[in-house]
VOZA-281335 format. One record per residue (C-alpha): x, y, z; residue number from 1. Coordinates in pm, whole numbers. Layout:
BEGIN
<rec><x>X</x><y>Y</y><z>Z</z><pos>NUM</pos></rec>
...
% end
This chain:
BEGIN
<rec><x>5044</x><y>-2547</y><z>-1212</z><pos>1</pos></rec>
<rec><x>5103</x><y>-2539</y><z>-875</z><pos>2</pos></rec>
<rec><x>5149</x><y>-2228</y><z>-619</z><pos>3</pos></rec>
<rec><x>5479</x><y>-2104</y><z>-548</z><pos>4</pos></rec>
<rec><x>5608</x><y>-2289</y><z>-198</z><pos>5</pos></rec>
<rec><x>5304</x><y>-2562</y><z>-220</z><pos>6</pos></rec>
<rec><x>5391</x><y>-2919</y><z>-86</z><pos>7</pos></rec>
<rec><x>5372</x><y>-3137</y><z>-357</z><pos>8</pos></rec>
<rec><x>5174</x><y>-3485</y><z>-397</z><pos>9</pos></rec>
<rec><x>5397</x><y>-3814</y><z>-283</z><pos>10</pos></rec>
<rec><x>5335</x><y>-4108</y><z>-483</z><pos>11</pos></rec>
<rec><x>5483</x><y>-4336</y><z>-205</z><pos>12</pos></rec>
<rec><x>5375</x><y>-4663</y><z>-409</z><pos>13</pos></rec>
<rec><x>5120</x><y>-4848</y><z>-193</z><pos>14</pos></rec>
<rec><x>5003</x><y>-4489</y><z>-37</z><pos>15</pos></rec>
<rec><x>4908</x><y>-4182</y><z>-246</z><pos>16</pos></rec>
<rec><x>5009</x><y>-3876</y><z>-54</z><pos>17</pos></rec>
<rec><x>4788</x><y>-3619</y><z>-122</z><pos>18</pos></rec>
<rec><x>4892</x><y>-3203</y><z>-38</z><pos>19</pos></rec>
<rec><x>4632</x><y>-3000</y><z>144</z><pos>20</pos></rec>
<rec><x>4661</x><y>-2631</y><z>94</z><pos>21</pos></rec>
<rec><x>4690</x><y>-2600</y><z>524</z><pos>22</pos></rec>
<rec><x>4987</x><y>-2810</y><z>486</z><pos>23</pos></rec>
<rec><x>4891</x><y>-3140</y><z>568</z><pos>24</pos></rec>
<rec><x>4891</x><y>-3433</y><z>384</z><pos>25</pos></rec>
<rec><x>4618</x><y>-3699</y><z>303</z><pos>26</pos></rec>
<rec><x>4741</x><y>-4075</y><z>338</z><pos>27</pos></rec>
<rec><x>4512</x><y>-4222</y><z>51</z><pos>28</pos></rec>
<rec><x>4463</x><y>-4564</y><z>-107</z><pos>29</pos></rec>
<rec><x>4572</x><y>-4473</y><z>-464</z><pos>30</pos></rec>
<rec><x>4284</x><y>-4652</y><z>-672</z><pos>31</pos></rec>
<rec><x>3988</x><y>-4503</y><z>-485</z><pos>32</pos></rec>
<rec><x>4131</x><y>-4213</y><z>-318</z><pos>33</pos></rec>
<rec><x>3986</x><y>-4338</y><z>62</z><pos>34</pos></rec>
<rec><x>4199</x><y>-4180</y><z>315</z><pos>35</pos></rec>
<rec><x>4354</x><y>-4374</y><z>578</z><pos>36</pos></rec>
<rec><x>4563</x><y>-4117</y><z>756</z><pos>37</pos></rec>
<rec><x>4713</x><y>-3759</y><z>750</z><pos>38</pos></rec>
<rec><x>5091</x><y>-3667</y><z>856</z><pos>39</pos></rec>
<rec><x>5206</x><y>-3327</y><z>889</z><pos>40</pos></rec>
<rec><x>5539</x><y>-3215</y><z>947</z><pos>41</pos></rec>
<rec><x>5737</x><y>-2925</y><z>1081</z><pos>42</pos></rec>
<rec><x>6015</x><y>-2848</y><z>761</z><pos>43</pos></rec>
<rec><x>6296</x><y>-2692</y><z>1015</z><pos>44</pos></rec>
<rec><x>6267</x><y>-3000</y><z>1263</z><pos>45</pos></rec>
<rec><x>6162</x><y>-3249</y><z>1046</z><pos>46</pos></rec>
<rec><x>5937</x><y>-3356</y><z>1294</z><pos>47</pos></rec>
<rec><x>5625</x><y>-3581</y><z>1140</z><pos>48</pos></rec>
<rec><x>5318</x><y>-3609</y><z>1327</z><pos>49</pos></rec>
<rec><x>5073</x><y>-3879</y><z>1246</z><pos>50</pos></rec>
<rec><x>4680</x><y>-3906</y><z>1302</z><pos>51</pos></rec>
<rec><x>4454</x><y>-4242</y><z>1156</z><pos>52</pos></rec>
<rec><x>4539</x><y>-4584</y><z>1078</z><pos>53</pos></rec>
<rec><x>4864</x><y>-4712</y><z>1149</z><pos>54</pos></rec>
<rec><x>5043</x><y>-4862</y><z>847</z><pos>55</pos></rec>
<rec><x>4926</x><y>-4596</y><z>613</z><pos>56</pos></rec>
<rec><x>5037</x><y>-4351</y><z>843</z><pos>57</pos></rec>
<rec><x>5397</x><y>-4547</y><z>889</z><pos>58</pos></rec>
<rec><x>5413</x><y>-4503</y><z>533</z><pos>59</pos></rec>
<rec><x>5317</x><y>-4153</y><z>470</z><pos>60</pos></rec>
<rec><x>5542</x><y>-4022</y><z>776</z><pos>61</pos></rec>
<rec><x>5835</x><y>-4197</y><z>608</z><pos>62</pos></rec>
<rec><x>5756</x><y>-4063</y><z>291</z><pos>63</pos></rec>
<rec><x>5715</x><y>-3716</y><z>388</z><pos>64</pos></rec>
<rec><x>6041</x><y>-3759</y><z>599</z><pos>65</pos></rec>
<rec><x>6208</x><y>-3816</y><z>305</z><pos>66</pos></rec>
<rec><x>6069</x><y>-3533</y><z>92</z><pos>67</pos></rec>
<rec><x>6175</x><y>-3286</y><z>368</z><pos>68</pos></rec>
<rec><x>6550</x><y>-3406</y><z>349</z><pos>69</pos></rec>
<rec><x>6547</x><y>-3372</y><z>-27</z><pos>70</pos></rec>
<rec><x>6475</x><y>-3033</y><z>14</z><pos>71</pos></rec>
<rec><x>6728</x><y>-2947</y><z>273</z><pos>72</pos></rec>
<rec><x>7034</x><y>-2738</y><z>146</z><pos>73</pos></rec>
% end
């Protein structure tokens, strides 16, 4: 079970999106678990930042982008 106010996995299909308790995520292939690039994002901005390779980082900022509107009121 996870902790109360934890940012949850993202399957984002080709990338695995994988929470780190100091609120990053990891951008991981999904099979192996090799990570390709982390995003982080500021939840009252919705800002994404992006460090590591490129397309897997494309991908996880979008995905993360839309997990933070979801969660908007």
């Amino acid at each position: 079970m996870s902790r109360p106010g934890a940012l949850p996995d993202i399957n984002a299909g080709t990338w695995y999106l994988r929470a780190r308790p100091d609120g990053w995520w990891d951008v991981c292939e999904p099979t192996t678990g090799e990570r390709f690039a982390e995003v982080t994002a500021d939840p009252v901005t919705c800002e994404v930042t992006v460090h590591g390779e490129t397309a897997a980082g494309a991908a996880g900022a979008d995905a993360v982008r839309r997990f933070l509107l979801q969660r908007v009121p």
